[in-house]
Each structure stands twice: as structure tokens, then as C-alpha cells.
C-alpha positions in Angstrom: -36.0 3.3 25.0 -32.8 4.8 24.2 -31.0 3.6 20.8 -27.7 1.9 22.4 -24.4 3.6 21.6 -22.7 2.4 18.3 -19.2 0.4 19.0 -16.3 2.2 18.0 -13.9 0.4 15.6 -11.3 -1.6 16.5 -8.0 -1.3 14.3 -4.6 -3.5 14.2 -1.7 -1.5 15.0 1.8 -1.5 16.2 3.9 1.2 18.0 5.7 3.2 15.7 8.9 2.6 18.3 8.8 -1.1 16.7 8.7 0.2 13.2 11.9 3.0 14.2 13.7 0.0 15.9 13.7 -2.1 12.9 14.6 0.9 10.9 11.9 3.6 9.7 11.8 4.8 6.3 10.3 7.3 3.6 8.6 6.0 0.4 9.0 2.2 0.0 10.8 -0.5 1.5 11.3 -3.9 -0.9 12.4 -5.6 2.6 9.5 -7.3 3.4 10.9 -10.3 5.1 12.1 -7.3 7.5 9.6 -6.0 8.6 6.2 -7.8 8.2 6.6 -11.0 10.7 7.8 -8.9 13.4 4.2 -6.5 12.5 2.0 -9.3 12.5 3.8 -11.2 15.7 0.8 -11.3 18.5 2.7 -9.7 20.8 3.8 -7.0 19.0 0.7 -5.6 17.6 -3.1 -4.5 19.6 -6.5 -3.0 18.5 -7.2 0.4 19.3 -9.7 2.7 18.8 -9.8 4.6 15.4 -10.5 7.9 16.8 -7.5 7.9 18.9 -5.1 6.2 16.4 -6.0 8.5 14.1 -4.6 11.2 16.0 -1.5 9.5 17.8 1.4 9.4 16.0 3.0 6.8 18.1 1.0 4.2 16.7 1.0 2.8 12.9 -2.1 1.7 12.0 -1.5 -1.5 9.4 -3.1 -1.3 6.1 -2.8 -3.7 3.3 -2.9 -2.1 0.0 -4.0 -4.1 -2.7 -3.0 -3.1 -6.4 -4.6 -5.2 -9.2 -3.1 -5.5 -12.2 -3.8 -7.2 -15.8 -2.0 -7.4 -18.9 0.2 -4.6 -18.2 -2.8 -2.8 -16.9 -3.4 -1.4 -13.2 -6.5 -0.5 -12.0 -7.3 2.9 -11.0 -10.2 4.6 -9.5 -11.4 8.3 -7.7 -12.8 8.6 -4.2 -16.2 9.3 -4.0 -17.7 12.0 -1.9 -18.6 9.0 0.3 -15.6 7.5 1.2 -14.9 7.1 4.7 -11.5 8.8 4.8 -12.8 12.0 4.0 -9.1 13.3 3.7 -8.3 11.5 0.3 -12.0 12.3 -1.1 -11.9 13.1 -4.9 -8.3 11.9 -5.5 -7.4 9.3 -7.7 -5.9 5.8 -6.1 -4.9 2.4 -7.4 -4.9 0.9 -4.1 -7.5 -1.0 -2.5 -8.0 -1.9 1.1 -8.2 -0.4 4.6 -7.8 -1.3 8.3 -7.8 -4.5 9.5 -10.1 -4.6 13.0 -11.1 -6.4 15.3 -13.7 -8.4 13.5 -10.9 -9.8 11.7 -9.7 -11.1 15.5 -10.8 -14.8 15.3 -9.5 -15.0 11.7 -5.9 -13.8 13.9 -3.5 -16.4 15.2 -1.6 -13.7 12.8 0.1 -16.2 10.6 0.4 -15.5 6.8 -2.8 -17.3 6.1 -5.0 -15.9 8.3 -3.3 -12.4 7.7 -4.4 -12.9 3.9 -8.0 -13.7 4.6 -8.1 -10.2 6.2 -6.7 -9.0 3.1 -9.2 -10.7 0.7 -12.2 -9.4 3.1 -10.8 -6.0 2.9 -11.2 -6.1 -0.7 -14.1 -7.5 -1.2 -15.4 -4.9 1.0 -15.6 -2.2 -1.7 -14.5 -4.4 -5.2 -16.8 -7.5 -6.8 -13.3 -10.1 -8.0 -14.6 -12.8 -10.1 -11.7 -15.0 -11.9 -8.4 -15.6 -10.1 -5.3 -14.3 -9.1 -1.9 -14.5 -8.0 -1.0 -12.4 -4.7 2.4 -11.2 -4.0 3.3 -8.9 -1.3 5.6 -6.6 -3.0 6.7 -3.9 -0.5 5.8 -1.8 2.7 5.0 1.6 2.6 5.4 4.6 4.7 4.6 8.3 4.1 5.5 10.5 6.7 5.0 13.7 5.0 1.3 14.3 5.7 -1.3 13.5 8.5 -2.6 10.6 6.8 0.3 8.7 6.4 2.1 9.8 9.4 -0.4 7.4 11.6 -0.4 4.6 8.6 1.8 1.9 7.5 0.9 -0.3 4.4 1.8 -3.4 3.2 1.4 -3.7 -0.9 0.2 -5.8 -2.8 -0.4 -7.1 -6.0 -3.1 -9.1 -7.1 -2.2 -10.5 -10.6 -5.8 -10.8 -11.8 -5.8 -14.1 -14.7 -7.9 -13.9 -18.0 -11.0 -14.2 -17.6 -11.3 -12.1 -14.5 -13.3 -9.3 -13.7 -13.6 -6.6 -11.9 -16.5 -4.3 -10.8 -17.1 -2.0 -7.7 -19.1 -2.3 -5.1 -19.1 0.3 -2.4 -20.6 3.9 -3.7 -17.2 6.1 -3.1 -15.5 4.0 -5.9 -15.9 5.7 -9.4 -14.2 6.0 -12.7 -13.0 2.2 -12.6 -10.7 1.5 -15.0 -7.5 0.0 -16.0 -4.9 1.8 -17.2 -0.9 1.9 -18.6 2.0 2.7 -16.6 2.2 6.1 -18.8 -1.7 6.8 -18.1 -1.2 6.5 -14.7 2.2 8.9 -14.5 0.1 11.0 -16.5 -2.3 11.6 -13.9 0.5 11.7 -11.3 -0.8 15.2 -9.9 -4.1 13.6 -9.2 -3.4 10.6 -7.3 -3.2 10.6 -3.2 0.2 10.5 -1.8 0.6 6.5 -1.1 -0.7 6.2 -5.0 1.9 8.5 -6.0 4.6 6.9 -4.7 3.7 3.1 -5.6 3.6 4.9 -9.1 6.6 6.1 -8.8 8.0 2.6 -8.8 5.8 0.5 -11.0 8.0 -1.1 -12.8 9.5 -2.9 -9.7 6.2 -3.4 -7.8 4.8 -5.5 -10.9 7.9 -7.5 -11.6 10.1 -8.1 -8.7 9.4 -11.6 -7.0 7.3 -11.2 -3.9 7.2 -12.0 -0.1 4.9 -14.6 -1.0 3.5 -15.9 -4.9 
């Protein structure tokens, strides 16, 4: 009997005409009470195949990208060779998260709280967070100067992990966990992928500014 053909993934995305009409940008954008309802409205957004949004520019796949952060610390990891965006393999990140699909659809009336949960799934996916934490979605993101980014859009942010809380990995492709300083981080600058580079760029506002949501 033949083995039956493995579904394709399913990710959220929105036209990139929506995000151009409520005004594009390069880098980050603090406005988030701009730009994310109008993403997460039902009627604005659809899954598609990865494959094809992958490769079609006039879609922006939505990614939230989760920074955690403690006592002045943020955490940072490298790609293992068995990450599943082989494009940012063996660079350094401190974001965690990926696309929402899908699976995520009966979590998806698309109001904040449901829009969240997705979030939390997504991190659990490749991190082990024991302990709590305070969210706040601190800023979009957009990179249009590479491949990657040119068919992404994220949403940061920051997970404000409490004492006591702890943090271990739990997919493969995550290595050298650690938490590190502001100045550790710029440090390693030249290292980073490109979304990375940029939220480190502008750390000092990402992990003090108020949020969309605390």
C-alpha cells in the first residue's frame, strides 16, 4: 500500500498590499496599535502554503518573535544544522518563534487572546519555560533587504521572564543557550541573522518602552 502524501503546511499571512497601504517600512515600527488589528482581522489575513509563500513576495507571512529577557539579560542562542529554515543555519538569534498555521485555526476567532495562545505554542515548540512572565508586544518588524525577510513580517515580543524562572531548550537546532548583556550581544552583532541584528540595534527601547499589551 502506498504511504499517503504528507500535508503541506498551512501558514497565516496577509498581502503585502495591506501592509504598503497602512504604510511599509524598513527595520522597526513602535506603532503597533497600527498595524497589528488590521493583520489579525479575519478578513484580512488566509493560510497558504509554505512553499509558495515562501517564494511570493506579495504575501507577508506573520511571525511572532518572542525575545526573553531577565535581569538585564536576553537570551541568545545559534541555529543548529537542524533548523528548519535552512537559510539562517549557524547564525546567532535572540528570537524565538515561527509561523503560525493552520493548526492554530480553531484557537483563531483572531482576537488578542487567541492570537497569544498561538504565540505561547510557538514557543513552547522549541523552548522548555518554567516560572512566569510578563508579555508585551513591543514592535513590528520588517526586513526587506534579503529573501528571508522580504516574504516575512514579525511582531516582537518580549517575555519578561520573573525570578525563579527557567529556561531550557527543547528542539535539537537550538544550541549555545544563554543569557547575555546588551554589550555581549552588540558584541556579537556580526553574528546574529538580520531580524536579530536589528532588534539589537534597539534594545534599549524594546526592553523598556510600554507595550501593546502588559
Amino acid at each position: 500500500m502506498a504511504t499517503a502524501a504528507r500535508k503541506e503546511e498551512m501558514v497565516l499571512a496577509v498581502r503585502r498590499s495591506l501592509f504598503d497601504g497602512l504604510g511599509a517600512f524598513q527595520g522597526l515600527n513602535f506603532d503597533v496599535a497600527r498595524y497589528l488589528p488590521p493583520f489579525l482581522a479575519r478578513e484580512n489575513n488566509f493560510f497558504v502554503p509554505r512553499s509558495r509563500a515562501e517564494q511570493d513576495p506579495s504575501c507577508k507571512q506573520i511571525i511572532p518573535y518572542v525575545i526573553l529577557t531577565h535581569a538585564g539579560k536576553v537570551l541568545h542562542y545559534v541555529r543548529g544544522k537542524k533548523g528548519g529554515e535552512q537559510r539562517l543555519t549557524a547564525l546567532g538569534s535572540i528570537g524565538v518563534g515561527g509561523h503560525l498555521n493552520d493548526a492554530d485555526e480553531n484557537l483563531f476567532s483572531l482576537d488578542q487572546r487567541s492570537y497569544l495562545a498561538g504565540v505561547r505554542r510557538e514557543v513552547d515548540e522549541e523552548l522548555i519555560v518554567t516560572g512566569g512572565y510578563q508579555n508585551h508586544i513591543r514592535a513590528l518588524l520588517n526586513d526587506d533587504s534579503n529573501e528571508v525577510g522580504r516574504v516575512h513580517l514579525g511582531i516582537v515580543h518580549v517575555f519578561e521572564l520573573v525570578d525563579g524562572a527557567q529556561v531550557t531548550k527543547r528542539e535539537a537546532q537550538i544550541t549555545q543557550l544563554a543569557f547575555l548583556t546588551p554589550a555581549e550581544l552588540a558584541a556579537r552583532r556580526g553574528q546574529l541573522e538580520t531580524w536579530s541584528q536589528i532588534c539589537v540595534d534597539h534594545l534599549d527601547r524594546l526592553l523598556t518602552m510600554d507595550g501593546f499589551l502588559k
